[in-house]
C-alpha positions in Angstrom: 22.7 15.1 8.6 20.7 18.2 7.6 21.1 21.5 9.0 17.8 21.1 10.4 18.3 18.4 12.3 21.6 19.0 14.0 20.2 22.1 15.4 17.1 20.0 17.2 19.0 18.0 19.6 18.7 14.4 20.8 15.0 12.6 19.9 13.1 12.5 22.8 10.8 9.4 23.1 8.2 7.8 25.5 5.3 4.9 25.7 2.1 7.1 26.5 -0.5 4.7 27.8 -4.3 5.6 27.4 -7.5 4.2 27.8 -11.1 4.6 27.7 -14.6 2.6 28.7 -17.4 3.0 26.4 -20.4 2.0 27.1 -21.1 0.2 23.5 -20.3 -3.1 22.2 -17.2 -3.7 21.5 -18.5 -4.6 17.9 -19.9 -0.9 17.4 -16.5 0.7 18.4 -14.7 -1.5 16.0 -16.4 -0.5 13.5 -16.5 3.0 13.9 -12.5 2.5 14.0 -12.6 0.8 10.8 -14.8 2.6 8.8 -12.2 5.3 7.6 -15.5 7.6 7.5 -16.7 7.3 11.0 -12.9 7.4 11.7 -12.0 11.2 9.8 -14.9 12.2 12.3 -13.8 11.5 15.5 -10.2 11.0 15.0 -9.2 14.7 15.0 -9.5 17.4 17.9 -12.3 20.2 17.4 -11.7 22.4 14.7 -9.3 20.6 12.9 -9.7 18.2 9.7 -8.0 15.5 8.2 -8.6 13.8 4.3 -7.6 10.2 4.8 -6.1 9.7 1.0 -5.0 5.9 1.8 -6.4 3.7 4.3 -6.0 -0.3 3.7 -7.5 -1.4 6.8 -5.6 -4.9 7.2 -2.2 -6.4 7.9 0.5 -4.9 5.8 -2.2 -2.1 4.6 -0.7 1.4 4.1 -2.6 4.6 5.9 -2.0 7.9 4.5 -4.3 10.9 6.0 -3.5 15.1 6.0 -4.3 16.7 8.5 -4.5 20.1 10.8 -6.0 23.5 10.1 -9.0 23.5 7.7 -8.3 24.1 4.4 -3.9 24.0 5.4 -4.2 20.5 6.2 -0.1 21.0 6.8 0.5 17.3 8.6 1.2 14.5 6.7 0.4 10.7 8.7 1.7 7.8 7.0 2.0 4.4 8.0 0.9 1.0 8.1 -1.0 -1.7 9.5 1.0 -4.2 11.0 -1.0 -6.4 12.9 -5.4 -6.8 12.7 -7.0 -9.0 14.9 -10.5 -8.1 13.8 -12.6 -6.8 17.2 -9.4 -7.3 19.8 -6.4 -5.4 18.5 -4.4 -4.0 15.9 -0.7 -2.5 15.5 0.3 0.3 13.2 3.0 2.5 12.1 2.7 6.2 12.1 5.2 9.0 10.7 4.3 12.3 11.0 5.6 15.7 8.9 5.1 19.3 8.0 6.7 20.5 5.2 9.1 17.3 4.3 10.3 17.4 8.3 9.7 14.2 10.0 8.1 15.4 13.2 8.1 11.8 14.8 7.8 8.1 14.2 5.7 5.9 16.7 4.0 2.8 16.9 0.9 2.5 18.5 -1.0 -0.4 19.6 -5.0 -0.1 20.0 -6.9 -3.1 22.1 -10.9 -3.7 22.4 -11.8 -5.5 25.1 -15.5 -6.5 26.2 -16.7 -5.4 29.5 -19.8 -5.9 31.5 -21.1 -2.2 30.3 -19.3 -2.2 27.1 -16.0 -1.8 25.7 -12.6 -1.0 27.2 -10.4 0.7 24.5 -6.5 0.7 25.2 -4.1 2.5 23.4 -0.1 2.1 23.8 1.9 4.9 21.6 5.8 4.2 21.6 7.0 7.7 19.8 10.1 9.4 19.2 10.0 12.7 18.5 12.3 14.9 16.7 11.5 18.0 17.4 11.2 18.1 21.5 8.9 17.1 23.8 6.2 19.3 22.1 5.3 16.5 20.1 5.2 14.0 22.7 2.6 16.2 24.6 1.1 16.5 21.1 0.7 13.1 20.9 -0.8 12.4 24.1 -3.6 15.0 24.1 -4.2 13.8 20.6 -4.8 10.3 21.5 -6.8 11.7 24.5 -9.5 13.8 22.6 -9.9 11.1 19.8 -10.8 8.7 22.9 -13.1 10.4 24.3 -14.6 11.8 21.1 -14.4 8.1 19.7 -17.2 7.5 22.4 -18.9 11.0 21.6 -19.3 9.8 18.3 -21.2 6.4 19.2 -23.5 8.6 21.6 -24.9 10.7 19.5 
């Protein structure tokens, strides 16, 4: 064990459960998850960026995106797709670092379900952190912008 990582402490984990109604076919929001382009546009908080360098969207397709600070992009995301149901659900991997540090590991599940005005998107992040319980907040407001932006995006 590193240095490093004997002065952090014990991982901290939780499941953080989200979800969101839009108010477009479920077919639309699929796609705008899909499409890696529409995806790089909604899929990071306001003033922030992320290059996706690797994204093979289907089961047992790596994902490999920096992201942060304009310009810095100092995060490094990579994962996989474990599971695509095309238009219902899909499974992936995500590990997250700055610097060579792993930050934290999760697995998140993502489910599209038609509703009378539209679409209800779920999300289901198991993460361990392993750098405190500043990640797992980080996490959860993540996830909560790039929902509501994810329906932002198909308004406008």
């Amino acid at each position: 064990m590193s240095d490093a990582s004997s002065v952090q402490g014990a991982p901290v984990t939780a499941t953080i459960s989200l979800g969101a109604d839009i108010e477009h076919p479920t077919s639309a929001v699929w796609k705008a998850f899909a499409d890696v382009d529409q995806r790089v546009r909604w899929g990071v908080p306001e003033g922030e960026a992320m290059i996706c360098d690797v994204d093979e969207f289907r089961p047992g397709g790596s994902i490999r995106a920096r992201c942060g600070t304009p310009g810095a992009l100092e995060f490094v995301s990579a994962g996989q797709y474990c599971a695509v149901e095309d238009e219902r659900w899909l499974v992936t991997t995500e590990t997250l670092t700055r610097d060579g540090q792993i930050l934290s590991t999760a697995i998140i599940t993502w489910t599209f379900t038609a509703t009378a005005s539209g679409t209800r998107v779920e999300l289901v992040d198991q993460v361990v952190s392993f750098v405190g319980q500043g990640m797992i907040d980080g996490h959860r407001n993540g996830h909560d912008i790039c929902l509501r932006q994810l329906g932002d995006h198909l308004s406008a």
